[in-house]
C-alpha positions as a Python dict, from the first residue, in 0.01 Angstrom:
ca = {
    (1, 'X'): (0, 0, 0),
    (2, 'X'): (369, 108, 135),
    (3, 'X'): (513, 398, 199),
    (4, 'X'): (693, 618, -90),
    (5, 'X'): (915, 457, -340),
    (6, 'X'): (1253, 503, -247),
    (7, 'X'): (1464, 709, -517),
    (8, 'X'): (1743, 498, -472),
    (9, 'X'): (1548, 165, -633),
    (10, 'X'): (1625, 124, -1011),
    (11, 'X'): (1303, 6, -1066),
    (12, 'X'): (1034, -14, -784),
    (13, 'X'): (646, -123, -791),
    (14, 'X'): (405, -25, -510),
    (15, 'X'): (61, -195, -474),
    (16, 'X'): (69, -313, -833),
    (17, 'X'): (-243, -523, -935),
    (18, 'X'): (-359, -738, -1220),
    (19, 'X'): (-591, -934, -1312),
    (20, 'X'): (-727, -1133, -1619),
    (21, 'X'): (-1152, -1145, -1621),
    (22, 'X'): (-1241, -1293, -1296),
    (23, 'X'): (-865, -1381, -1188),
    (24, 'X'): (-679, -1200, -982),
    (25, 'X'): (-267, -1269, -1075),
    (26, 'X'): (-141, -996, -840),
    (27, 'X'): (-286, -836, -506),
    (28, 'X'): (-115, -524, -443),
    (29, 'X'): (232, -611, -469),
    (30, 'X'): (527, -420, -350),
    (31, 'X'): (865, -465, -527),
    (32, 'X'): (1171, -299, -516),
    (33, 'X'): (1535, -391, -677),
    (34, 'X'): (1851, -189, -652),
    (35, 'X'): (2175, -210, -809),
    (36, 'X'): (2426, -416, -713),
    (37, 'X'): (2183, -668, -585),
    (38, 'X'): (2059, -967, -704),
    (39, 'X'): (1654, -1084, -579),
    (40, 'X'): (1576, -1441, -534),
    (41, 'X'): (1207, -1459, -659),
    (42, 'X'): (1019, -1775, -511),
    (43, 'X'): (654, -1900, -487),
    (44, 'X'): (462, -2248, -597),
    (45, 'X'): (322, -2210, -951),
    (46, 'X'): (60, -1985, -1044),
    (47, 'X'): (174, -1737, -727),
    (48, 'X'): (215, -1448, -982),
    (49, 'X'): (609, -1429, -1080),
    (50, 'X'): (572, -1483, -1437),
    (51, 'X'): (280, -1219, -1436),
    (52, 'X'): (476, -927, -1154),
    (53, 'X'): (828, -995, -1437),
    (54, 'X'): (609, -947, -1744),
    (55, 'X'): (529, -596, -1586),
    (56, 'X'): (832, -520, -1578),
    (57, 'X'): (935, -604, -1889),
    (58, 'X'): (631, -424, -2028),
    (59, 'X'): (497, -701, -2181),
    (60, 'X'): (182, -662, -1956),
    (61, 'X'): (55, -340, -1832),
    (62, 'X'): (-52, -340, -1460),
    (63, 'X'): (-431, -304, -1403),
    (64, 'X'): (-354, -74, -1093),
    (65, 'X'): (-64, 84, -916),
    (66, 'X'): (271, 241, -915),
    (67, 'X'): (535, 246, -1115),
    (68, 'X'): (873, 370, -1110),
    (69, 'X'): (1238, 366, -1273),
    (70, 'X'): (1493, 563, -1134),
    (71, 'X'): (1272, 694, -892),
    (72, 'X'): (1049, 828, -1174),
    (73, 'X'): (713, 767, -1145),
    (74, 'X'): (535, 608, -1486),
    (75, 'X'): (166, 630, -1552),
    (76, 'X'): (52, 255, -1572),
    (77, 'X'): (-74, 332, -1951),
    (78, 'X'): (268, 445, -2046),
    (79, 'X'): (455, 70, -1906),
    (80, 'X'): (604, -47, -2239),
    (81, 'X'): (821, -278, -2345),
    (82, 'X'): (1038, 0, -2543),
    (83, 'X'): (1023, 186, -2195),
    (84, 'X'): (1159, -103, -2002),
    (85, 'X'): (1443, -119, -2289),
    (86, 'X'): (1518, 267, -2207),
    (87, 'X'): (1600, 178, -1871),
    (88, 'X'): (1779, -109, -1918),
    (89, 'X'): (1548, -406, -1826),
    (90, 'X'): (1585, -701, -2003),
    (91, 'X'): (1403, -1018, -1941),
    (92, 'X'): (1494, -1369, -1983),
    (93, 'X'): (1133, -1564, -2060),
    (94, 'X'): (1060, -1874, -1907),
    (95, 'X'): (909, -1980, -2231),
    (96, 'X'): (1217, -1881, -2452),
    (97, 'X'): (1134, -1626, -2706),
    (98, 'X'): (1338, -1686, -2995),
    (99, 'X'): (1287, -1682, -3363),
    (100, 'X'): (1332, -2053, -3447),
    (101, 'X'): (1320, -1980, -3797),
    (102, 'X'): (1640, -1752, -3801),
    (103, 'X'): (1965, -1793, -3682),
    (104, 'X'): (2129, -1674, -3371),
    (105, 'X'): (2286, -1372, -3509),
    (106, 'X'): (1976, -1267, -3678),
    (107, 'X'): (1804, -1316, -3348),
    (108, 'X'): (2076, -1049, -3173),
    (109, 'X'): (1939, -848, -3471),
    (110, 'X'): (1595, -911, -3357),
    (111, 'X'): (1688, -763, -2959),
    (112, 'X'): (1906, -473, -3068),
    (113, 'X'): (1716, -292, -3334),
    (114, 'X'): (2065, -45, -3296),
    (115, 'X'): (2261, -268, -3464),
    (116, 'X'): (2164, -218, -3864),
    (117, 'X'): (2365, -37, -4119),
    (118, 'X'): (2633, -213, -4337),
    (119, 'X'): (2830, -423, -4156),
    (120, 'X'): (2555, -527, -3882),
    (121, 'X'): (2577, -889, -3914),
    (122, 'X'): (2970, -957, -3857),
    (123, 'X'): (2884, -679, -3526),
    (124, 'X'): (2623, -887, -3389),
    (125, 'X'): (2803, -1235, -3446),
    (126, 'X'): (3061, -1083, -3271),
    (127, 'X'): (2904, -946, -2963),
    (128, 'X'): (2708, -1304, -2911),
    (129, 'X'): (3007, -1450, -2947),
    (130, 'X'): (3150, -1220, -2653),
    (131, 'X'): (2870, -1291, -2456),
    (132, 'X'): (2853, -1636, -2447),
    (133, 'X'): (3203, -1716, -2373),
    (134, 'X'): (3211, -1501, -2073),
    (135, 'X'): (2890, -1663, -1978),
    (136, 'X'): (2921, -1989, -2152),
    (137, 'X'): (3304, -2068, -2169),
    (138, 'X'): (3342, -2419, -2357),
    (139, 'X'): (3004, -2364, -2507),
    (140, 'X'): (3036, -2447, -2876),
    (141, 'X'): (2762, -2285, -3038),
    (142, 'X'): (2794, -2087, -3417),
    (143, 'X'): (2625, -1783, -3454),
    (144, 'X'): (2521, -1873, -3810),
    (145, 'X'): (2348, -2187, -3636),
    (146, 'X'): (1955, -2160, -3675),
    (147, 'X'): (1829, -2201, -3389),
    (148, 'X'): (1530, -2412, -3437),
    (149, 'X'): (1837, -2663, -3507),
    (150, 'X'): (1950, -2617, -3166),
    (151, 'X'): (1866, -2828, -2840),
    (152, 'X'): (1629, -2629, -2562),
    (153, 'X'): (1973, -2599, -2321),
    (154, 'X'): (2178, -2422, -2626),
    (155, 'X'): (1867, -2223, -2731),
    (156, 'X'): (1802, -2124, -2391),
    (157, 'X'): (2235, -2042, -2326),
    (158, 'X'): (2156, -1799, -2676),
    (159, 'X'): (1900, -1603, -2499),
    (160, 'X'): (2054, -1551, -2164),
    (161, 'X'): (2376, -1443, -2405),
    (162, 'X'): (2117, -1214, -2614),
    (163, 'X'): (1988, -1033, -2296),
    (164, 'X'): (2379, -947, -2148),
    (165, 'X'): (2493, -808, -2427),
    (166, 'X'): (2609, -442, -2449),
    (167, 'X'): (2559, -210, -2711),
    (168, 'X'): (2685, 141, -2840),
    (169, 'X'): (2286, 251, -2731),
    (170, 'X'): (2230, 39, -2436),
    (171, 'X'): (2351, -204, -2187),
    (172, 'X'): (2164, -424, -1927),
    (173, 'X'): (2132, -261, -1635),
    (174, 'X'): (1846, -512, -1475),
    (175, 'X'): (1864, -868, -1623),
    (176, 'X'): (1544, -1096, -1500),
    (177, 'X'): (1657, -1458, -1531),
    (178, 'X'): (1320, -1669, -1501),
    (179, 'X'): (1412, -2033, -1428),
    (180, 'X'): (1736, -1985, -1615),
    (181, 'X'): (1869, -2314, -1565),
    (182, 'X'): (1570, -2563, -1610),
    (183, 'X'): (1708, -2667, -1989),
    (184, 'X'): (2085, -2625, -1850),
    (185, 'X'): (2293, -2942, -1720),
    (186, 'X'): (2503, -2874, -1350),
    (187, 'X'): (2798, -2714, -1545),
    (188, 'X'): (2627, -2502, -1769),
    (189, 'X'): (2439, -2342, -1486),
    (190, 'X'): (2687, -2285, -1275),
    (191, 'X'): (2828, -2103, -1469),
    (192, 'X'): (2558, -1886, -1562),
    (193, 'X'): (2504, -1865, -1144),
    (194, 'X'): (2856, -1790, -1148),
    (195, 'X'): (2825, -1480, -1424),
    (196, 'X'): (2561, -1375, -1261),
    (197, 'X'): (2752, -1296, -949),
    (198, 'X'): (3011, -1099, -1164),
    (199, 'X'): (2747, -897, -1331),
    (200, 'X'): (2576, -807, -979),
    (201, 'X'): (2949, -698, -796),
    (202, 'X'): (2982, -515, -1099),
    (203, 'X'): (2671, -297, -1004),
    (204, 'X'): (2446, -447, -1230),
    (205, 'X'): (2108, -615, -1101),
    (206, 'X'): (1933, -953, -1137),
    (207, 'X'): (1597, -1107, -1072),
    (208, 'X'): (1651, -1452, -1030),
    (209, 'X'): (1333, -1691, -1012),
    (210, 'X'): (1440, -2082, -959),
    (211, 'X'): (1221, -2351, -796),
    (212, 'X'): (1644, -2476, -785),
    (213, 'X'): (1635, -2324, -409),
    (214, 'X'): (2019, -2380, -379),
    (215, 'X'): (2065, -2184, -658),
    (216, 'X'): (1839, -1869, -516),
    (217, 'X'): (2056, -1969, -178),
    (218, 'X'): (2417, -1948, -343),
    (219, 'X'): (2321, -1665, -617),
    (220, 'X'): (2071, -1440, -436),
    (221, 'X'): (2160, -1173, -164),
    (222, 'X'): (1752, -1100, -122),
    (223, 'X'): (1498, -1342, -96),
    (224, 'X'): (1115, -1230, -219),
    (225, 'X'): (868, -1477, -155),
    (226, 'X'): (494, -1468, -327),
    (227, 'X'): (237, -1655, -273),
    (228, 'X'): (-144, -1658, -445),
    (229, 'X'): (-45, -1302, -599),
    (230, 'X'): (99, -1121, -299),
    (231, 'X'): (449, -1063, -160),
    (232, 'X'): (429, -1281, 192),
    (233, 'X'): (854, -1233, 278),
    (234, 'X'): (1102, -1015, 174),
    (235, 'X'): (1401, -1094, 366),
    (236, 'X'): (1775, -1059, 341),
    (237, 'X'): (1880, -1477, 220),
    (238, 'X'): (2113, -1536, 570),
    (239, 'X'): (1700, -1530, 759),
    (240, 'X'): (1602, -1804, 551),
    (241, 'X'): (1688, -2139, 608),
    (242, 'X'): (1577, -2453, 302),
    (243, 'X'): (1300, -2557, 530),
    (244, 'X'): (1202, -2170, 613),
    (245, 'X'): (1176, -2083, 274),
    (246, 'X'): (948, -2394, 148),
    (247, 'X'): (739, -2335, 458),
    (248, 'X'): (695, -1946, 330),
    (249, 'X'): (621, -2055, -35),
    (250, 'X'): (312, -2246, 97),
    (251, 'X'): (449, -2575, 153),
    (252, 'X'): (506, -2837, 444),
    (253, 'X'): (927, -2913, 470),
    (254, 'X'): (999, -3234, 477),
    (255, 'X'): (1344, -3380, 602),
    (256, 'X'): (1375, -3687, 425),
    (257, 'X'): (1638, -3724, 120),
    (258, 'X'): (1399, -3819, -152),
    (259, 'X'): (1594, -4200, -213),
    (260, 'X'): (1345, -4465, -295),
    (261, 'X'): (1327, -4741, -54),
    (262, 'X'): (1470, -5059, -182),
    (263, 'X'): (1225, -5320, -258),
    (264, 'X'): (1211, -5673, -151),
    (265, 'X'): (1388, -5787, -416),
    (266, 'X'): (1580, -5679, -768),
    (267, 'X'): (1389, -5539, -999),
    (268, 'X'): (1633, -5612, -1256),
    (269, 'X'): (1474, -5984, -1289),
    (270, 'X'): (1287, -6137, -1579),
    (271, 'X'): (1249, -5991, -1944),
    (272, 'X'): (1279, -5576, -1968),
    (273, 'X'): (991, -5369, -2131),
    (274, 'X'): (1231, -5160, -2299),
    (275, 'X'): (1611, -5249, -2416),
    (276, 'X'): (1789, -4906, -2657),
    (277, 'X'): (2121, -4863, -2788),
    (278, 'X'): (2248, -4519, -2851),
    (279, 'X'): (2323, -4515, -3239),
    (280, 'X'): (2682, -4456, -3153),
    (281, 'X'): (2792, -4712, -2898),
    (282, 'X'): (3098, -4896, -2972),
    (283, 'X'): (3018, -5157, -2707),
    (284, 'X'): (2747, -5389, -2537),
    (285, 'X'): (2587, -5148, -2365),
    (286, 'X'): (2236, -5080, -2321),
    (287, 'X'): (1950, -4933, -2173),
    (288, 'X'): (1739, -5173, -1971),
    (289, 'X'): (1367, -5111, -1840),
    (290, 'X'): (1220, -5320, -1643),
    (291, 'X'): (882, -5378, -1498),
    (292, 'X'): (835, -5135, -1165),
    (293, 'X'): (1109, -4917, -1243),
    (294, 'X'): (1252, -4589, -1237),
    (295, 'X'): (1540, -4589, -1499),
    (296, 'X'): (1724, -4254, -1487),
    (297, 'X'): (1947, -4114, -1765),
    (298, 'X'): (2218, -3866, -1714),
    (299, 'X'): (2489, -3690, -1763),
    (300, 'X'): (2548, -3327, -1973),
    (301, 'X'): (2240, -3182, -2143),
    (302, 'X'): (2278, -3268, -2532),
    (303, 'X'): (2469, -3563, -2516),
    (304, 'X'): (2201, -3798, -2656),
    (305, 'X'): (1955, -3869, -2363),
    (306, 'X'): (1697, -3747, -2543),
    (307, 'X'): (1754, -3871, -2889),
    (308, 'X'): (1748, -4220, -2671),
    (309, 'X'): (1403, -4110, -2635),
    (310, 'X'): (1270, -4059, -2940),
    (311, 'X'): (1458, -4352, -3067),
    (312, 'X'): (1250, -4540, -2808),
    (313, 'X'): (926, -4370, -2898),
    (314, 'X'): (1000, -4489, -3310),
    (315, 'X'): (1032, -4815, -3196),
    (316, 'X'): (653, -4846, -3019),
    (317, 'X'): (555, -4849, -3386),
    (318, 'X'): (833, -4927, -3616),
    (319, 'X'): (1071, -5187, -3612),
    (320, 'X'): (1403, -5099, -3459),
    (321, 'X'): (1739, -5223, -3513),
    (322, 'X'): (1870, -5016, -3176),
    (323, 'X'): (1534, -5021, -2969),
    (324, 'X'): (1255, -5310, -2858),
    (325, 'X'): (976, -5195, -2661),
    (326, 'X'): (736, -5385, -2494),
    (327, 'X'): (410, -5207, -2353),
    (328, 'X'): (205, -4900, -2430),
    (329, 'X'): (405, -4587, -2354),
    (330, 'X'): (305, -4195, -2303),
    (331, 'X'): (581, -3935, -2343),
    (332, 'X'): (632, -3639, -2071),
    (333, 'X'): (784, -3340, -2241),
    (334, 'X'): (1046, -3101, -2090),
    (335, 'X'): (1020, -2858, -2394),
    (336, 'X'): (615, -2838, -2372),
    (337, 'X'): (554, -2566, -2627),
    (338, 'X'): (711, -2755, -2887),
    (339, 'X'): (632, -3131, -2784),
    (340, 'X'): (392, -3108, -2527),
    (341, 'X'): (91, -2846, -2519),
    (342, 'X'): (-181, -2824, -2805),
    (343, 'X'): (-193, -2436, -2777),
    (344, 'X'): (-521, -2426, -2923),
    (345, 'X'): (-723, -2673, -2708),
    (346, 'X'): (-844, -2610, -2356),
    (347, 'X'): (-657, -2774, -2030),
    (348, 'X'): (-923, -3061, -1995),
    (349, 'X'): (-854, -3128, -2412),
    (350, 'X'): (-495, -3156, -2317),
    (351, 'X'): (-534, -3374, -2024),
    (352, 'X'): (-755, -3605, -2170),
    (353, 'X'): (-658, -3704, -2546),
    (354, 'X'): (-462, -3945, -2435),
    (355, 'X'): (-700, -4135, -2291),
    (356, 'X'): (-1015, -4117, -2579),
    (357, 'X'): (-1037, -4466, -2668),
    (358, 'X'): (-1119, -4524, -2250),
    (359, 'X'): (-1351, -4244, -2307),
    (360, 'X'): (-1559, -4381, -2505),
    (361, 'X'): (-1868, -4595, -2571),
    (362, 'X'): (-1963, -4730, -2932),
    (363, 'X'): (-1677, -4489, -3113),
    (364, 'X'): (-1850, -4178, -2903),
    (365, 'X'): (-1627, -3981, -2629),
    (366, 'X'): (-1864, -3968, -2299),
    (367, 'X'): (-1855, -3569, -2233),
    (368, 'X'): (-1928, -3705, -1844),
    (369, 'X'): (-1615, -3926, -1800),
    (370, 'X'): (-1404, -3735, -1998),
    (371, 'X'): (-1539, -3425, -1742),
    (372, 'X'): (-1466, -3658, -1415),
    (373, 'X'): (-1096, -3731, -1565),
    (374, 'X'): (-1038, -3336, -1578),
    (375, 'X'): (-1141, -3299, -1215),
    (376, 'X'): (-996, -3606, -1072),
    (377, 'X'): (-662, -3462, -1187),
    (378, 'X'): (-700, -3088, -1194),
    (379, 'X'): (-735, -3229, -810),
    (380, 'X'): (-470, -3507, -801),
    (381, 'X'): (-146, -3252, -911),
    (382, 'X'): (-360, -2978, -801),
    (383, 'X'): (-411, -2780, -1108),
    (384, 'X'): (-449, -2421, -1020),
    (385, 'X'): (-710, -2282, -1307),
    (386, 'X'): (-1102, -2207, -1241),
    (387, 'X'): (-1199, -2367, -1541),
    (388, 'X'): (-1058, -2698, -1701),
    (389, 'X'): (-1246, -2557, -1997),
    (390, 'X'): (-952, -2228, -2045),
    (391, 'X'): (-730, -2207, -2304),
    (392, 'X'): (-378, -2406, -2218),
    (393, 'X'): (-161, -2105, -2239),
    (394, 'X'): (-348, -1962, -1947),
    (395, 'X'): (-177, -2163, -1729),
    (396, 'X'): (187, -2082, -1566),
    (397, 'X'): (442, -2292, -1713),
    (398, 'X'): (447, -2488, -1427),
    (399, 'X'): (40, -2557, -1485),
    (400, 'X'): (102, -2645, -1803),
    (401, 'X'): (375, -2911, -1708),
    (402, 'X'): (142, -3045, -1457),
    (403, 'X'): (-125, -3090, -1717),
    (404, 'X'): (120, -3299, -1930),
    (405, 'X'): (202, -3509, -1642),
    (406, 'X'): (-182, -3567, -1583),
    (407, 'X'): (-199, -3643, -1935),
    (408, 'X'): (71, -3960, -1926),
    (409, 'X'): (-40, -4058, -1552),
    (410, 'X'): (-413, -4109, -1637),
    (411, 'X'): (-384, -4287, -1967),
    (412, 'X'): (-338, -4663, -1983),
    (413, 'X'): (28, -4661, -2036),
    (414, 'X'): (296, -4917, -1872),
    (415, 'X'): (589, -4738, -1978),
    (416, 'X'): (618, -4365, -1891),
    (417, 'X'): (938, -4166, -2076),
    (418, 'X'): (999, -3816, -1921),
    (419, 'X'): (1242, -3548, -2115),
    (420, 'X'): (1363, -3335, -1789),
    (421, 'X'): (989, -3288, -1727),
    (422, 'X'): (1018, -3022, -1424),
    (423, 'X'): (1151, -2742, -1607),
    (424, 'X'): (962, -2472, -1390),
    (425, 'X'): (767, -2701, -1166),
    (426, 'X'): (756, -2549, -783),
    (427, 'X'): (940, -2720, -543),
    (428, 'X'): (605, -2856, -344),
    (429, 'X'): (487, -2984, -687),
    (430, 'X'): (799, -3140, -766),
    (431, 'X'): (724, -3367, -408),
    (432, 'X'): (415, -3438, -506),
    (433, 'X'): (466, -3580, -868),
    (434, 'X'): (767, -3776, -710),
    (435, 'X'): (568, -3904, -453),
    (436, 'X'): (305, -4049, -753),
    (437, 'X'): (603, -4173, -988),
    (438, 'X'): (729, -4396, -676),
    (439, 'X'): (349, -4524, -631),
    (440, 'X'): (301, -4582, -951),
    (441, 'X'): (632, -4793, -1004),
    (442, 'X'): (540, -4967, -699),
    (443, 'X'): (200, -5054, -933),
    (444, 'X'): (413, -5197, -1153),
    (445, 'X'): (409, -4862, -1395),
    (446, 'X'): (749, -4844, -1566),
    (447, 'X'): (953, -4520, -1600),
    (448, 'X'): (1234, -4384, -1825),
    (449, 'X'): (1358, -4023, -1718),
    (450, 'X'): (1629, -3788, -1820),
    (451, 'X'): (1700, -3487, -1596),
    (452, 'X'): (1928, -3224, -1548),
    (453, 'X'): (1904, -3248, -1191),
    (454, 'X'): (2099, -3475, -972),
    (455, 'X'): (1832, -3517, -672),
    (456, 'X'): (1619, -3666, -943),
    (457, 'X'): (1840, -3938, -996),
    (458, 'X'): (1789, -4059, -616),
    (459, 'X'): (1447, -4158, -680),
    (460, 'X'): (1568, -4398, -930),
    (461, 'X'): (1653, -4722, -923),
    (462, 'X'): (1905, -4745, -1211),
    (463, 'X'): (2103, -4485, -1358),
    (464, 'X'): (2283, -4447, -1713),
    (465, 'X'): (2496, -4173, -1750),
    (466, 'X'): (2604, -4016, -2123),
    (467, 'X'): (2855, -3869, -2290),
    (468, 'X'): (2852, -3801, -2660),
    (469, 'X'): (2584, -3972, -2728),
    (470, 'X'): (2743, -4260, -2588),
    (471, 'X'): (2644, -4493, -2255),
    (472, 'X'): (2989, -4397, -2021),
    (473, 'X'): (2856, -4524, -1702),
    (474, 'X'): (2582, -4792, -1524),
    (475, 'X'): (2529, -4724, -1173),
    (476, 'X'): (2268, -4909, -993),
    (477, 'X'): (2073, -4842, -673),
    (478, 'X'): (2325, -4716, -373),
    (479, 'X'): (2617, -4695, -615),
    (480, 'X'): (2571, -4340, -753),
    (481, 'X'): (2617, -4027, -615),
    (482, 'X'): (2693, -3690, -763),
    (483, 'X'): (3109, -3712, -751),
    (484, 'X'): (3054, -4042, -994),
    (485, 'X'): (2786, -3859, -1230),
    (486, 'X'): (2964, -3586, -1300),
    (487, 'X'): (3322, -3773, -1320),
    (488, 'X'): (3133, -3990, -1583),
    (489, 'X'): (3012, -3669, -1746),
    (490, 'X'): (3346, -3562, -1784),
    (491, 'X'): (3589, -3863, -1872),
    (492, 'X'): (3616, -4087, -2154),
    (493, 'X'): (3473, -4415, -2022),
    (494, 'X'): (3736, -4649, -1912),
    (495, 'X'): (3860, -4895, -2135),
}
């Protein structure tokens, strides 16, 4: 344990332990945060950020340690979420917590209890409003919207907006953004890094925990690194270099750019596995999939990338005036609680369903084969659980994105569609699961993949960037780089 907790900290934790049965999430960890500053909170998946950020919140209570706010001490039993509200701590969930069922304003309602009386709805459209153009200028979301309606980058921009807002009873005083931008295109979130700054020289405070390293580098003016439950660095961000940091997280650097090397010859050749028209496209243009590869579709989040997808997915079973697909196909999802995870089955259940009818002998699922599936990829993307047999949702949410990727990697499919699948997904992971797309193309495996992130498009071999729901650019292999993305993005495609 460390010395006294400095008065100074806002909020400040001091050998702080917790564990769940037999697992140990956190292993004495020290934490402090100030005003003014903003902490860059790294570590692979499962290294206990998600678990230290629910204790502050007070959504968890620690099993041992201290615990302080203001330089107050709190007995552990008394850590509360309405305590963590008193002090100003608000905390932007990984796993969004929204009511999908009401709207956005309602939802403000939901945060600040304050706001009732007669009146209380026009108040909290308002101060949304407020919020997300200084965070979100350009955004074009209603407050009456509901926001199951809404895409996972809007929903996600309405509760970073929720959390800033400022009250007649309370403002935010410490904001904890975990992996703010994974649902946000390049724009978006830079302009939520860019807030962010502003609210920090302002004397506010933010924890910010990205697997985006440049944005912990360009954001961040502290850099805490955990690994396996423990703090391992805690460093002002000029000592840490890229390759530093990775090495501290647990991870070997490597220097290489992440482009695919170009094989022997076009893969653009013969008949595709998949051909898609966006529903709006005035032109010719389409999405082409061919046999060994990596198809990548860009451009700003919400402009019809993944409605491309599920038009695809219709057509595996339905006939299809805009889509033909040829080959069985698994689905990654970016949005896992809502498209990805059964919640109620165990992480072996949710690995394996895909893959039953391989499973199985005379109609019966072989218990053994389906058990030496769950190991061979709890080992393969490294899984980090004791027991393939636990409940889903005891994974991190990068665990449970690994498990989805296991899922579509291990079953029988020849066409793999990914919707921005590494929302949350460490930085070593992120190699690794690149590293198997490439050898599985090379296999002949076919892949469709939207992301937010522009390194992911230099693993691909074709790109198609969108813009209101419309095909605005075709870039292959060696033509694309970010300037032409995000020019695309931006501009009407030319006549």
């Amino acid at each position: 344990m460390s010395g006294p907790i400095e008065d100074v900290a806002l909020v400040a934790l001091s050998g702080v332990t917790k564990s769940f049965g037999a697992v140990r999430a956190l292993a004495g960890v020290d934490l402090a945060v100030r005003r003014g500053e903003c902490v860059g909170l790294v570590g692979h998946n499962g290294a206990g950020k998600s678990t230290l950020m629910q204790i502050l919140a007070g959504t968890r209570t620690p099993t041992d340690g201290r615990f302080a706010l203001a330089g107050k001490d709190i007995p552990i039993a008394d850590v509360s979420v309405s305590r963590a509200l008193d002090a100003g701590i608000r905390c932007v969930f990984q796993e969004l917590s929204l009511c999908p069922n009401l709207t956005a304003t309602e939802n403000v309602r939901v945060r600040h209890a304050t706001l009732s009386g007669f009146g209380w709805r026009r108040k909290a459209s308002r101060l949304l409003t407020e919020a997300l153009d200084s965070i979100f200028p350009g955004h074009g979301i209603a407050p009456a919207a509901t926001v199951g309606d809404l895409s996972l980058g809007r929903r996600q921009m309405v509760e970073i907006a929720i959390n800033f807002i400022v009250t007649d009873a309370a403002e935010p005083k410490l904001v904890i953004l975990d992996e703010p931008t994974s649902s946000l295109d390049q724009s978006v979130a830079s302009q939520l890094l860019a807030f962010a700054r502003r609210f920090v020289e302002r004397g506010g405070s933010v924890i910010l925990i990205s697997h985006i390293l440049g944005d912990i580098f360009s954001t961040a003016n502290r850099i805490v690194v955990m690994r396996d439950g423990a703090v391992v660095a805690d460093r002002p961000v000029a000592a840490f270099d890229r390759a530093g940091l990775v090495a501290a997280m647990g991870h070997v650097a490597e220097d290489r750019d992440g482009r695919r090397e170009a094989p022997a010859k076009s893969l653009r050749e013969g008949e595709p596995m998949v051909v898609a028209m966006p529903p709006r496209q005035e032109d010719e243009s389409r999405v082409a999939v061919h046999r060994g590869e990596i198809v990548g579709l860009a451009g700003l989040a919400g402009h019809g990338q993944t409605a491309l997808l599920r038009l695809v997915h219709h057509a595996v079973h339905h006939r299809s005036r805009y889509a033909t697909v040829k080959g069985r196909m698994a689905f990654v999802a970016g949005d896992r609680q809502s498209d990805g995870v059964f919640p109620l089955w165990s992480i072996g259940e949710n690995v394996t369903v895909r893959s039953l009818p391989s499973l199985s002998r005379f109609g019966l699922v072989s218990s053994r084969r389906e058990a030496a599936m769950e190991r061979e990829w709890k080992e393969t993307l490294k899984i980090r659980t004791p027991d393939m047999d636990d409940n889903i949702l005891t994974l991190s949410g990068g665990n449970q994105q690994k498990a989805l990727f296991a899922r579509a990697l291990g079953s029988d499919a020849e066409i793999i569609s990914m919707d921005d699948p590494m929302r949350g997904v460490d930085v070593g992971t992120k190699r690794e699961v690149y590293e198997r797309i490439r050898q599985e193309a090379g296999r002949g495996r076919s892949f469709l993949w939207y992301t937010t992130e522009f390194d992911e498009l230099l693993h691909c071999d074709h790109v198609y960037v969108f813009r209101e729901g419309r095909i605005v650019a075709e870039l292959g292999r060696g033509e694309f780089d970010e300037e032409k993305v995000l020019q695309a993005s931006f501009e009407e495609a030319a006549a």
